[in-house]
C-alpha positions as CSV (number, residue, x, y, z in Angstrom):
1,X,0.0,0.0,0.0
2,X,1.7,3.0,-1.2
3,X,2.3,6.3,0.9
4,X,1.7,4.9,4.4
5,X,3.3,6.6,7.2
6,X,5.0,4.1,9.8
7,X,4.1,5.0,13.7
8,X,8.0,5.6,14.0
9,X,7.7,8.5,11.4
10,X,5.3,10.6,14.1
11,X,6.0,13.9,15.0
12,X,4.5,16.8,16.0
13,X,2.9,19.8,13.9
14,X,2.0,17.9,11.1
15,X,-1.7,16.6,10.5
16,X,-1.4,15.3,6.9
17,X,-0.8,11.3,8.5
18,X,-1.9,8.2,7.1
19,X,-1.3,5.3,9.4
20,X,-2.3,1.7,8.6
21,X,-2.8,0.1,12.3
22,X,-4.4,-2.4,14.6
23,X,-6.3,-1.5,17.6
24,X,-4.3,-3.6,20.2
25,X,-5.9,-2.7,23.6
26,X,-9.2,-0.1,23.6
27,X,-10.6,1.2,26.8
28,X,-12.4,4.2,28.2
29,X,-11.1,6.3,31.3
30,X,-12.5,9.3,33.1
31,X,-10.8,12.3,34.6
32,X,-12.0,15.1,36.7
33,X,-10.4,17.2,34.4
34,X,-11.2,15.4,31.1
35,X,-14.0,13.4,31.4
36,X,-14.7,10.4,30.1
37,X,-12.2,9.9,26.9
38,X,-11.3,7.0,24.9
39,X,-7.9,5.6,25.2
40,X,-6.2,3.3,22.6
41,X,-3.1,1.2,21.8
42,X,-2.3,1.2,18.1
43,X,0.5,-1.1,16.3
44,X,1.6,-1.1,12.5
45,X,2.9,-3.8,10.2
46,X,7.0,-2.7,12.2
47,X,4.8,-4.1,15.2
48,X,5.5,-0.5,16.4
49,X,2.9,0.7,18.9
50,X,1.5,4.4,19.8
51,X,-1.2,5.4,22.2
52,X,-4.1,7.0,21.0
53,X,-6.7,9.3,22.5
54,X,-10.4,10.6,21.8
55,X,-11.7,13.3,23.7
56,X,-14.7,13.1,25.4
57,X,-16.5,15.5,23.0
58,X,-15.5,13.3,19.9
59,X,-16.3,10.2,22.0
60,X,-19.7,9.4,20.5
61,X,-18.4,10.5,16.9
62,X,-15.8,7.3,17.4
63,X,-17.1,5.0,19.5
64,X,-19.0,3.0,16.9
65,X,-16.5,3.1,14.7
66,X,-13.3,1.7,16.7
67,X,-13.3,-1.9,18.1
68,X,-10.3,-3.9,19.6
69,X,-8.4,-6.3,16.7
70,X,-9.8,-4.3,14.2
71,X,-7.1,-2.7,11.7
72,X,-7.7,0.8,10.5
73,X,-6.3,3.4,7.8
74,X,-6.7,6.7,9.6
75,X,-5.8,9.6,8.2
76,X,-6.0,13.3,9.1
77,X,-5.2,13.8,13.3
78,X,-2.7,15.2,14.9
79,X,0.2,14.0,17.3
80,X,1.2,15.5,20.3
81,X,3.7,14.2,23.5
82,X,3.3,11.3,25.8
83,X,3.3,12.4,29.0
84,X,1.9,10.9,32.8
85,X,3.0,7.8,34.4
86,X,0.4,5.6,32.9
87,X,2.1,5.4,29.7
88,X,1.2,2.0,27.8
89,X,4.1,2.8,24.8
90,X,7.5,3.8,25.1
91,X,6.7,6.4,21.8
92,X,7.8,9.9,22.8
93,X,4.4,10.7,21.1
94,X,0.7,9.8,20.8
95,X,-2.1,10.3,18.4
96,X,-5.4,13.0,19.1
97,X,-8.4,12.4,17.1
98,X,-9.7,15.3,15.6
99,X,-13.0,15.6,14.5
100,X,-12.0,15.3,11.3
101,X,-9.8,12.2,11.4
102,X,-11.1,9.7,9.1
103,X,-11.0,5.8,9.7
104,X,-11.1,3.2,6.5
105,X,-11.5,-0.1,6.0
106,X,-8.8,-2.0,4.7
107,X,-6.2,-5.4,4.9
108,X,-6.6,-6.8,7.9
109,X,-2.9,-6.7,10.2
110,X,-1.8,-10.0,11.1
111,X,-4.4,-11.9,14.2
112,X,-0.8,-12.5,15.4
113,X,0.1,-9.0,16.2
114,X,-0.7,-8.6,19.8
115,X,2.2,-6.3,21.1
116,X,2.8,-8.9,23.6
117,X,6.4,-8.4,25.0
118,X,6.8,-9.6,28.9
119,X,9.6,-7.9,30.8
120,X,11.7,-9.6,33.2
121,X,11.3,-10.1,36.5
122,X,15.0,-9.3,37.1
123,X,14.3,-5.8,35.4
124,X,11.4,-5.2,37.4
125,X,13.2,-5.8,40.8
126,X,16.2,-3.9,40.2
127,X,14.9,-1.0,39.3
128,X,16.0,-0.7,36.0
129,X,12.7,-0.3,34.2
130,X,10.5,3.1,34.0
131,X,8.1,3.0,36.7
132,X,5.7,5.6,34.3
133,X,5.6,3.2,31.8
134,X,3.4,0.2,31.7
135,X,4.6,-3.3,30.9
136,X,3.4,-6.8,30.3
137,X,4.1,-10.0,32.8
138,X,4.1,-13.7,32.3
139,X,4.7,-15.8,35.4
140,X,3.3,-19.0,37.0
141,X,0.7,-18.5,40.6
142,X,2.7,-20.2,43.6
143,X,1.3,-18.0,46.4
144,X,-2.2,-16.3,46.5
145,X,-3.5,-14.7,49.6
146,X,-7.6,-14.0,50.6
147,X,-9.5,-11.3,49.0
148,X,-9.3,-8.4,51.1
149,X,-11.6,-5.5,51.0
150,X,-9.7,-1.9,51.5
151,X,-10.4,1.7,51.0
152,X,-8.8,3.3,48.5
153,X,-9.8,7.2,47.7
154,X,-12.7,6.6,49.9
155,X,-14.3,3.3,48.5
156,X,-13.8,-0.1,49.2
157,X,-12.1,-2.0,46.8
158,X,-11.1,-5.7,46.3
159,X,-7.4,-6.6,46.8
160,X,-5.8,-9.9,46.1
161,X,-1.8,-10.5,46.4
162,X,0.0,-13.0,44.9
163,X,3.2,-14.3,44.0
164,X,4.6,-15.2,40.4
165,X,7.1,-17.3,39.3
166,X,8.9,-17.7,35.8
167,X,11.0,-20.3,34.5
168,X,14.8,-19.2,36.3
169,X,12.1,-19.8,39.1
170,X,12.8,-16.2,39.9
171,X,10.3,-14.3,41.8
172,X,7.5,-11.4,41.3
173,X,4.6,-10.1,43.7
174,X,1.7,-9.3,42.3
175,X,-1.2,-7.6,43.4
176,X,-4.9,-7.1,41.7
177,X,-7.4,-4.7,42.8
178,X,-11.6,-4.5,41.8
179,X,-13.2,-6.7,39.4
180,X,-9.6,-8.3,38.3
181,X,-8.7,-9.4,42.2
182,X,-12.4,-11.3,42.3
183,X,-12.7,-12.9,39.2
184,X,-9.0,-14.3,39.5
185,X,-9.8,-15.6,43.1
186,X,-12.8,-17.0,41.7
187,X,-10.6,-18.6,38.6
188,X,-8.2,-20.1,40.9
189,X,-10.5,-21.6,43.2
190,X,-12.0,-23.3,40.4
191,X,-8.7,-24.5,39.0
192,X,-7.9,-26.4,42.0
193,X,-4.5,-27.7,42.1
194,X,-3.8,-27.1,38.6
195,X,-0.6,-25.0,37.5
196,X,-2.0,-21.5,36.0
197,X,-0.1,-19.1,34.7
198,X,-1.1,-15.8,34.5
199,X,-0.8,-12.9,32.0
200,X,-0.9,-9.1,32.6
201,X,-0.9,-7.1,30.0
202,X,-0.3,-3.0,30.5
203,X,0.6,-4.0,33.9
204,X,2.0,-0.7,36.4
205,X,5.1,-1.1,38.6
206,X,4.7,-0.3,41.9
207,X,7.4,0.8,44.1
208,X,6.8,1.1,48.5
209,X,9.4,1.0,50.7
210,X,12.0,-0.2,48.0
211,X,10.3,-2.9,47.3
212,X,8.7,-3.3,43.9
213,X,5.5,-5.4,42.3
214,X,3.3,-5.2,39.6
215,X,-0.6,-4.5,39.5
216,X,-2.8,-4.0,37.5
217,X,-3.8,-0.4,36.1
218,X,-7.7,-0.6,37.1
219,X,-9.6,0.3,33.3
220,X,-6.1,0.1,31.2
221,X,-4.6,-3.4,32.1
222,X,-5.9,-7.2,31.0
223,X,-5.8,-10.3,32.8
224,X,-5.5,-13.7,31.3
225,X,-5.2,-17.2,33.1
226,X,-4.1,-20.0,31.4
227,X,-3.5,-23.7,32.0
228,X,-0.5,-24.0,30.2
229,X,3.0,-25.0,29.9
230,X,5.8,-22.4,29.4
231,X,5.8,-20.4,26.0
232,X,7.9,-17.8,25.9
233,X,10.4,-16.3,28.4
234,X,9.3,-14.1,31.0
């Protein structure tokens, strides 16, 4: 397909884009100061991913027109930085619908293309990764605790730690909060004694008194459990 831009050409003040790309992840999230807006992660034929926004006044413009493993040609937005430390790429950069921006159908991106990429645990507890950006975790469930309920900002809220394990048998906590901490109890108790392996994708590092786990990002992360032997390394 001739004159595509690739997601590592992006930069700012220009308009005149045209991306081919898949709709990885796709979630909504509200902010006091933004409202409810409409958060994506987008990946090109490089595998090369971007995050992508709609505002909340575009929102219902988009919404019927977006869905997750769909692949898009979008042309005519703008790109402006990344910023926060809720990042789910490592571009510098990330796309802003416009109400303008224009979203054809065309070849379908590869059902293989998930962005997957699991970080190490040893990168995770030595501090070496970027605490604002989020990341993706493999591991196996040897330790689970009870589901506690907790306030956070005033409401109660599920919590469930556990402990992962990959194959170097190296070690990871991990906690889960709201639905995700209930419906993984839930899984595990139905499992039995079975090995499950769990993975998080978009997954945010947590650091308290030097000690570091991972969690899950309430409405950007995804859980998976699977009764599985190893696939990749984590």
């Amino acid at each position: 397909m001739a004159c595509l831009d690739f997601v590592s050409d992006l930069k700012l003040f220009k308009s005149m884009w045209k991306v081919r790309v898949k709709v990885i992840h796709l979630w909504k999230q509200y902010s006091c100061a933004l409202g409810e807006t409409m958060e994506m992660v987008l990946a090109d034929s490089k595998g090369d991913m971007i995050h992508g926004t709609v505002k909340k006044e575009l929102v219902s413009q988009f919404v019927i027109l977006i869905s997750q493993g769909e692949t898009k040609l979008m042309v005519n937005f703008i790109v402006t930085m990344a910023a926060g430390s809720y990042r789910p790429t490592k571009h510098p950069y990330r796309i802003v619908f416009l109400p303008t921006t224009r979203l054809r159908m065309c070849d379908a991106l590869p059902s293989n293309l998930t962005g997957l990429d699991p970080v190490k645990y040893e990168s995770i507890n030595d501090g070496s990764l970027n605490t604002d950006y989020l990341v993706d975790v493999i591991g196996q469930i040897v330790e689970v605790s009870h589901v506690k309920v907790v306030s956070v900002n005033g409401k109660d809220t599920q919590k469930l730690s556990l402990e992962l394990r990959n194959q170097d048998d190296d070690r990871l906590p991990m906690v889960l909060w709201g639905k995700f901490a209930t419906d993984v109890n839930d899984a595990i108790q139905l499992r039995g004694e079975h090995k499950i392996i769990v993975v998080l994708r978009f997954g945010k590092i947590k650091v308290w008194k030097d000690e570091r786990s991972i969690s899950n990002a309430y409405n950007v992360s995804d859980v998976a459990l699977r009764h599985l032997y190893w696939k990749k390394e984590c």
